[in-house]
N, C-alpha and C positions, 0 to 999 in steps of 0.2 A: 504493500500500500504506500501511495506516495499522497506525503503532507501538499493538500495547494494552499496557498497562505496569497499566491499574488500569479495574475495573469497578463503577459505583454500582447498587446496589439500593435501590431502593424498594421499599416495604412495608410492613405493618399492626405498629400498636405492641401489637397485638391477637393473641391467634394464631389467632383465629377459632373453626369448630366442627370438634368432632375434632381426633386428629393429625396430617392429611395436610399442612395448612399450614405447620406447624411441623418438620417430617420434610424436606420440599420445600425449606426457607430453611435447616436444618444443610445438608444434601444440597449445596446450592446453594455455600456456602459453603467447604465442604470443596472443592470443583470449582473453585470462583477461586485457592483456594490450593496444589491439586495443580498447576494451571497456571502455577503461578509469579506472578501478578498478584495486587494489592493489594484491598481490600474498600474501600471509599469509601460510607458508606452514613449514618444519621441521626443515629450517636450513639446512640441506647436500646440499653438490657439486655431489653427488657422483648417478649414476642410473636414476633413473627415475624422484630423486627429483632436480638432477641440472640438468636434461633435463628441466622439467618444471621451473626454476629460469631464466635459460639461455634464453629460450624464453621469458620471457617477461620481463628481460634486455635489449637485442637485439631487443626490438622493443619499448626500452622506460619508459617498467611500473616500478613501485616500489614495492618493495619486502619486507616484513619482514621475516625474519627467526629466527625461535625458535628452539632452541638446549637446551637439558642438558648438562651439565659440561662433565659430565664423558662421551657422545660422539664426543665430540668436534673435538678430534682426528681418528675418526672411520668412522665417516659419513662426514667430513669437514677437511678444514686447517682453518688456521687464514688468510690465503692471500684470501680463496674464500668468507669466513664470514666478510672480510674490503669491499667487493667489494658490498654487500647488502646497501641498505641505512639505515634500522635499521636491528640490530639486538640482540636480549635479549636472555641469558643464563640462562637456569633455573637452578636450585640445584637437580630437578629429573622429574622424566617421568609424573607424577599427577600436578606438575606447569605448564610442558610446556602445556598439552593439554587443562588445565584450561587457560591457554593464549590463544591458538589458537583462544580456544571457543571464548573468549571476544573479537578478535581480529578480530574476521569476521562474516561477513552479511550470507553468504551462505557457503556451505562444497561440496568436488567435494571426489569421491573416488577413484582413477587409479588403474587398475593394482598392486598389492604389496604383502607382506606375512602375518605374523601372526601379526603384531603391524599395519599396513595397518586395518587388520580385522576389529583389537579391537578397533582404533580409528573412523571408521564411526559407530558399532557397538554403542560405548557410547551415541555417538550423535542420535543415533537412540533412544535409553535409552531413555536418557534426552527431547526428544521429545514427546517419547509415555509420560513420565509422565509429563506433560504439562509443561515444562521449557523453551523450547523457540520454535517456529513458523519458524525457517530459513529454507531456503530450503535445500534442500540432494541431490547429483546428484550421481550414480552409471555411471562412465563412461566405458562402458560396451566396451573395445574396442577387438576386436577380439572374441568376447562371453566371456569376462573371468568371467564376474557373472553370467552366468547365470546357474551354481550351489547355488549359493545364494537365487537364486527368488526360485527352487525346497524346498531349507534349508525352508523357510518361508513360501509356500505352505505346509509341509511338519507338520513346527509347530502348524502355526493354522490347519490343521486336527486335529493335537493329541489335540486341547485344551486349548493351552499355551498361545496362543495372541487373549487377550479379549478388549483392546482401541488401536488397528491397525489404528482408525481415528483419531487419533492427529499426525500419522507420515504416509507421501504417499511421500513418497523418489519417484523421477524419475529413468528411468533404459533406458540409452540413450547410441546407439552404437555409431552413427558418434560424435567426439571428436569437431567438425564444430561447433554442435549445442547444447554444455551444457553451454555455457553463454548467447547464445538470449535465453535459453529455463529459464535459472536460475533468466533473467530481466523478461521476460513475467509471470511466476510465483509469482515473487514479485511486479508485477503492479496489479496480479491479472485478469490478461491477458490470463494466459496460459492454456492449454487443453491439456491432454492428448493425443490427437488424431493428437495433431498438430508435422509435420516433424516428427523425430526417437525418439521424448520424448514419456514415457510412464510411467504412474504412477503405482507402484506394488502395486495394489488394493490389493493382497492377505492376508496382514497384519490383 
């Protein structure tokens, strides 16, 4: 059984098109903080990432946020980075996510761009070669991964993913159910089959 005490999200400093993105990351948020667990997530006020801060302010929970220096001003002010109850500056983009890493039980991936990618990406990484056990949640809202689970179907045909069994990331649409689904996984609880989690066996 693994303790979750604190959950990172990733996600776009963007809030994309439409509300659904932004609706999905308060939603999301509110959900880590009804559960009693901490937001561990980029630092920004701005898109999808202070949608997800915002809710789970507004309903109580505590937040860390990690920022590098040099976005400080791009992704955040200093009036929305005082309002976090911690928050740690890194000197660059390989501190902050080595923070993150340490900083949380489970990983949530939202909607977001090309630094979205590469940070659940890593953690996938660091999975498949046995570094850590936490869980992974693709929160698939609107289908937006499900070009990802093709990418990964796609790979392992050609060849390329040989220990897909150290990482089985979930690929969960409704946003409702990627923290009961991220505690039952970590009691050891959790099934595949159960509510809209589903694990991408295809690794």
């Amino acid at each position: 059984m693994n303790l979750i005490r604190s959950i990172c999200v990733y996600c776009g400093s963007s809030p994309g098109q439409g509300d659904i993105y932004m609706e999905a990351g308060y939603q999301l948020g509110r959900s880590i903080a009804g559960a009693g667990l901490r937001l561990v997530y980029g630092g920004g006020n701005k898109g999808i990432m202070g949608a997800v801060a915002k809710g789970t302010m507004d309903a109580g929970g505590p937040v860390t946020g990690i920022i590098p220096r040099f976005l400080m001003n791009r992704e955040a002010t200093e009036t929305a980075l005082t309002q976090l109850d911690e928050t740690i500056v890194t000197e660059n983009m390989h501190q902050r996510k080595h923070a993150m890493f340490e900083k949380s039980d489970a990983f949530v991936a939202l909607p977001g761009g090309i630094g979205t990618l590469e940070e659940v990406i890593e953690i996938m990484t660091w999975a498949q070669l046995g570094r850590h056990k936490k869980p992974i949640v693709f929160g698939n809202v609107n289908g937006f991964w499900n070009p990802m689970m093709t990418l990964l179907d796609h790979m392992r045909g050609e060849g390329f993913v040989h220990t897909g069994h150290l990482v089985q990331p979930l690929m969960i649409d409704d946003v409702a159910a990627i923290v009961p689904a991220i505690l039952a996984e970590a009691a050891g609880s959790g099934s595949p089959s159960e509510g809209d989690a589903r694990v991408i066996d295809r690794l």
